[in-house]
N, C-alpha and C positions, 0 to 999 in steps of 0.2 A: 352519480354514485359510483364508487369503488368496486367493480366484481369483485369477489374473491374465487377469483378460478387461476388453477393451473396453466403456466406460460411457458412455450419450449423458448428457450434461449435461442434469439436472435444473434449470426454471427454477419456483422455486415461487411459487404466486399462491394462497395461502392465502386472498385477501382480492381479491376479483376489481376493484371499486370503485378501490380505492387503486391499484392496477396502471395503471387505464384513465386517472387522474387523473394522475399521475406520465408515462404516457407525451405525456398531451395539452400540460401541462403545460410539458414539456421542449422539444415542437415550439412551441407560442408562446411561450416566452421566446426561443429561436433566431431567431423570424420577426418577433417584434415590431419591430426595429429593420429595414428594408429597406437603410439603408446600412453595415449591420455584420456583418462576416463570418459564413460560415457558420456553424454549433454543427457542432462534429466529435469530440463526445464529451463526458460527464460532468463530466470537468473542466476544463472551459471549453478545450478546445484551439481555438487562432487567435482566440479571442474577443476584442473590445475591454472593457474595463471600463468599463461608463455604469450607470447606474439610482441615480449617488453612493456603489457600492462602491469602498470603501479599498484601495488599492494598497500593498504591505506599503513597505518601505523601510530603509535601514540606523541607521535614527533610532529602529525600534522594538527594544521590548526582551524574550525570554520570561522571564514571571514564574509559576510553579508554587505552589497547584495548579491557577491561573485559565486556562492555555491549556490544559489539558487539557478543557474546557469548549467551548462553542460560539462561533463570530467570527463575528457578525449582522451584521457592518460588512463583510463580505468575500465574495465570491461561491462561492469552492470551497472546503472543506477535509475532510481526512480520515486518520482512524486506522486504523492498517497493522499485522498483527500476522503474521510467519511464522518457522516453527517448522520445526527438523531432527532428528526425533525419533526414536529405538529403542524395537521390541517387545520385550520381555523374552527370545526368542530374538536377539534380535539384527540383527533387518531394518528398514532405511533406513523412514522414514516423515516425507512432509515436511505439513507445515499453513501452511493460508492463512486470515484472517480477516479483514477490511476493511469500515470503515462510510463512505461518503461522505454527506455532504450539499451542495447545490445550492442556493446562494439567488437568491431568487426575488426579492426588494423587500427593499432595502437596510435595516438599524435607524438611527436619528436619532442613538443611541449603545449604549453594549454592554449597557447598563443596561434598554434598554427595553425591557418585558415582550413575551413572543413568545405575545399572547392565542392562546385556543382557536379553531379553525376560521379563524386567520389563513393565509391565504396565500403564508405568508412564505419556505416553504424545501420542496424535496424532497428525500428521502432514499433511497439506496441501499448496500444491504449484501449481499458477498459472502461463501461461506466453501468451503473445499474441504479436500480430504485427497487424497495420492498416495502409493500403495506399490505396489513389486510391478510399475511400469509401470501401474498401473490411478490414474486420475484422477477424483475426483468434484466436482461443482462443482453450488452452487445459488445462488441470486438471489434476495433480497427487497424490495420495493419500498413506499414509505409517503410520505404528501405530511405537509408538518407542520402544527402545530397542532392536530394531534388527539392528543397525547401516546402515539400508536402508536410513533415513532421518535427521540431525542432523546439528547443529553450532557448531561454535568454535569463543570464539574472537582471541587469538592468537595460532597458526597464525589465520587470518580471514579467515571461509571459512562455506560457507551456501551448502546445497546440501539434493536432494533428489532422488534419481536413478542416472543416471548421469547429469540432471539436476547441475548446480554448478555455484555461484558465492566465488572467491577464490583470496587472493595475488596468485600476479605472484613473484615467488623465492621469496616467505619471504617479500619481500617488499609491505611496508605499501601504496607507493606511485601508485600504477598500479594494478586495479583487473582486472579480468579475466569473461566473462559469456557468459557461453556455455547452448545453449537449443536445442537441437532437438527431432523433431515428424516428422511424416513419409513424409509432403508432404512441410515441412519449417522448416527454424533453425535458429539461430545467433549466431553468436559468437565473442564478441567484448572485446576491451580492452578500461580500464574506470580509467578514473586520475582525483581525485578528485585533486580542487584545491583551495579552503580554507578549513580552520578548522571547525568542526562543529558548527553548532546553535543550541542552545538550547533554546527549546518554550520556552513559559509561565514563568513562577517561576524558572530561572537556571535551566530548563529542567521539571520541574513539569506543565503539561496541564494542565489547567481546564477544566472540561468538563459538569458541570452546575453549576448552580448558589448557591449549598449548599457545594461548594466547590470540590467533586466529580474529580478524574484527573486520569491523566496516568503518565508515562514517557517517553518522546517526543524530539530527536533530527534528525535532518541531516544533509548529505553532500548537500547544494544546488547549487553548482557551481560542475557537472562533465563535464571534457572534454572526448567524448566519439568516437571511429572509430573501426570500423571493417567488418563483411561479415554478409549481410541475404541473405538465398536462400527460395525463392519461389517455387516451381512447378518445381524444378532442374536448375534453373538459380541465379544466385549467383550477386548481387550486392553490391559496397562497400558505404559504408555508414559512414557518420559523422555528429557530432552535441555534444547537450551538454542535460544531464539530472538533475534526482533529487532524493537521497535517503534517504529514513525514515525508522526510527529508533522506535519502541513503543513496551511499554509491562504496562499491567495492571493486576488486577481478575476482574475488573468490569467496562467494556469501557462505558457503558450506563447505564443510569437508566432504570426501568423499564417503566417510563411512555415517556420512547423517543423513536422514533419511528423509524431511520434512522440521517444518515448524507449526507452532501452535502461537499466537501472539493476541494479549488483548490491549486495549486501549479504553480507558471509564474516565468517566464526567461522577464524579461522587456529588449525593445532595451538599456536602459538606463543604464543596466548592473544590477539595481535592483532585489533582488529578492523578490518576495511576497507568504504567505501562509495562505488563509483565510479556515474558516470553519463554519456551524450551523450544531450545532444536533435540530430536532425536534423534539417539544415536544406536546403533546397534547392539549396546551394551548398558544402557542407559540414558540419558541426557544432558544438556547444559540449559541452564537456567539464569534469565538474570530480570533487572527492571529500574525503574527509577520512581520516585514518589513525588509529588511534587503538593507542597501544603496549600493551605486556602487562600495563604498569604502570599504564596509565591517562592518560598524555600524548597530548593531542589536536592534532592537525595539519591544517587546512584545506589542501586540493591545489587548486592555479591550475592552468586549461588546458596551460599547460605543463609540469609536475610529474609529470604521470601519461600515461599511451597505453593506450588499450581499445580492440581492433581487433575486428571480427569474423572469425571463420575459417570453417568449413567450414558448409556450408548443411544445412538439412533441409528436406525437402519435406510438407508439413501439410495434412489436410482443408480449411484454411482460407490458404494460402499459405505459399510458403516464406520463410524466417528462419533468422539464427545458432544454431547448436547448441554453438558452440566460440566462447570468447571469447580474447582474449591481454589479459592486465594484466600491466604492469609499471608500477614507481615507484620508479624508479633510486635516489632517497637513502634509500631502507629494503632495498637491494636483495632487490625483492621484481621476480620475473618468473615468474608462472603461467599456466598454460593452464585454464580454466573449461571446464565441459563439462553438458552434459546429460543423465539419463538417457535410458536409450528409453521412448519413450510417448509420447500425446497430450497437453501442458499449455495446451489452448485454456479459458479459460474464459469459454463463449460462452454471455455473457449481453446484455442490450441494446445495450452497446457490449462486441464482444471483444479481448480480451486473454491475452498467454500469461503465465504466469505459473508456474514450475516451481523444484523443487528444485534444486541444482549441487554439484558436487564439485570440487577445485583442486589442482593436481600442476605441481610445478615447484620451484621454493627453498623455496616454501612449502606445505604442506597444509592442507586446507580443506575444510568445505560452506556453504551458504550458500543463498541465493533470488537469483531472477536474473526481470525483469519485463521485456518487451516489447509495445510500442506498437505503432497505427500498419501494421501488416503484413499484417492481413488483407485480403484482396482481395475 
């Protein structure tokens, strides 16, 4: 049986060294520059891009299986993996996965070898599970060039300790992702089943309104089955997720403050991806729609509205609980909502990050991520 009891966020430091290197690390690349904005987080929130990291642009292009691989030339990027799964009785169970890396000293080109014990990149990687209102969340930390933490696009395979998301034999068609921490784990097999979407511009985001972007795909249709164990009890589990793809040097401006980002699985077979960064004076907004069939539709700031609605009050500050989306030419107008629980996941830099459900024209679950709120 599932408790539903309150869990403090496990942060693991299996490797006490790499911890202390990773967080020293993170404070001198922030401070090296006196005249450049604060570091306000992982991925470069308000950072200016210097050290000759490449700034994406609508001139580049994604080419597969090479961007599923590492971008030496770019200062943030990261794969995003979250999951709306059922226990074989039939209870909601959402999964979170994520590998970031941090570079450190720009490559000369994408080619150039990332030698051993080079100081070139740090790594972090999350993963969690929520059922039941109960949230667990751990943290791994690894500097690079000691092939502790690393990508690959071909074959494809992410990993940081034995954390790993991987083709199974070579094949493109079925990954693999293995997590375990001491008192829960997963381990599932994941078939994606259309070809990727690419945001914005053929894969170019925008990210405010002077043009400002990342590079931005994913898999949105995965069909996903395999084993989470709890507390030494092992349940099999199936459903379908959503994986993202981005790397930029400079995710935010300096005068935004956070994002708010959702990703839904519509009953309708639709899939939807809306977003706002906030800005001090207002926001940017954007999204992509993608139909039952498979037709993909980039959304301009004006196309779509994502309001927040009712508040919740959190260990960590209050935040939306209730979203409104609408997107008047697919007349799609829902209400997003949260379950009850804590979705902090408070690791070095925190973030919520929870499951949702959507009721309105349309029905729905999905993930929903928020920035920037903690106090």
């Amino acid at each position: 049986m599932i408790n539903n009891r309150a869990v403090v966020p496990v942060i693991s430091i299996s490797r006490v060294v790499p911890t202390v290197l990773m967080a020293l690390t993170i404070l001198l690349s922030a401070c090296s520059d006196s005249s450049s904005t604060p570091d306000a987080g992982f991925a470069g929130l308000g950072e200016t891009s210097s050290d000759n990291f490449r700034q994406p642009s609508v001139d580049d292009v994604i080419s597969l299986p090479q961007d599923l691989g590492v971008h030496p030339q770019h200062r943030i990027e990261w794969w995003y993996l979250t999951a709306n799964l059922k226990t074989a009785d039939g209870r909601s169970l959402g999964l979170q996965w994520t590998q970031f890396r941090r570079g450190l000293k720009a490559a000369a080109s994408v080619d150039q070898p990332q030698t051993d014990w080079n100081m070139n990149a740090a790594w972090m990687s999350h993963a969690a599970v929520s059922v039941d209102g109960e949230h667990r969340f751990s943290e791994r930390l690894a500097r690079g060039g000691t092939r502790q933490a690393g990508a690959t696009g071909q074959p494809f395979n992410v990993w940081l300790d034995d954390w790993q998301l991987r083709e199974v034999d070579g094949s493109k068609e079925q990954w693999q992702l293995t997590v375990t921490e001491d008192n829960w784990s997963y381990n599932l097999l994941i078939a994606p089943r259309r070809d990727i979407v690419r945001h914005g511009q053929d894969g170019f985001s925008t990210k405010s309104a002077d043009g400002q972007g990342s590079m931005y795909f994913s898999f949105v249709d995965l069909a996903i089955e395999g084993d989470v164990t709890l507390d030494g009890e092992t349940y099999a589990v199936s459903g379908q997720g959503w994986f993202d793809r981005e790397w930029s040097s400079q995710f935010l401006r300096a005068d935004q403050d956070g994002w708010d980002w959702l990703a839904l699985h519509l009953d309708s077979g639709a899939k939807v991806m809306a977003f706002r960064l906030r800005e001090r004076d207002g926001f940017y907004q954007s999204g992509t729609w993608v139909s039952p069939t498979g037709e993909v539709r980039a959304l301009t700031p004006d196309q779509l509205s994502l309001e927040p609605g009712r508040l919740r009050d959190t260990r960590a500050g209050s935040l939306p609980e209730q979203w409104q989306l609408s997107i008047p030419s697919e007349g799609l107008d829902i209400t997003v909502t949260v379950p009850p629980g804590d979705y902090w996941n408070n690791g070095v830099f925190p973030y919520w990050e929870s499951p949702v459900s959507a009721e309105g024209t349309h029905k729905g679950v999905g993930y929903l991520e928020l920035t920037g709120y903690q106090e």
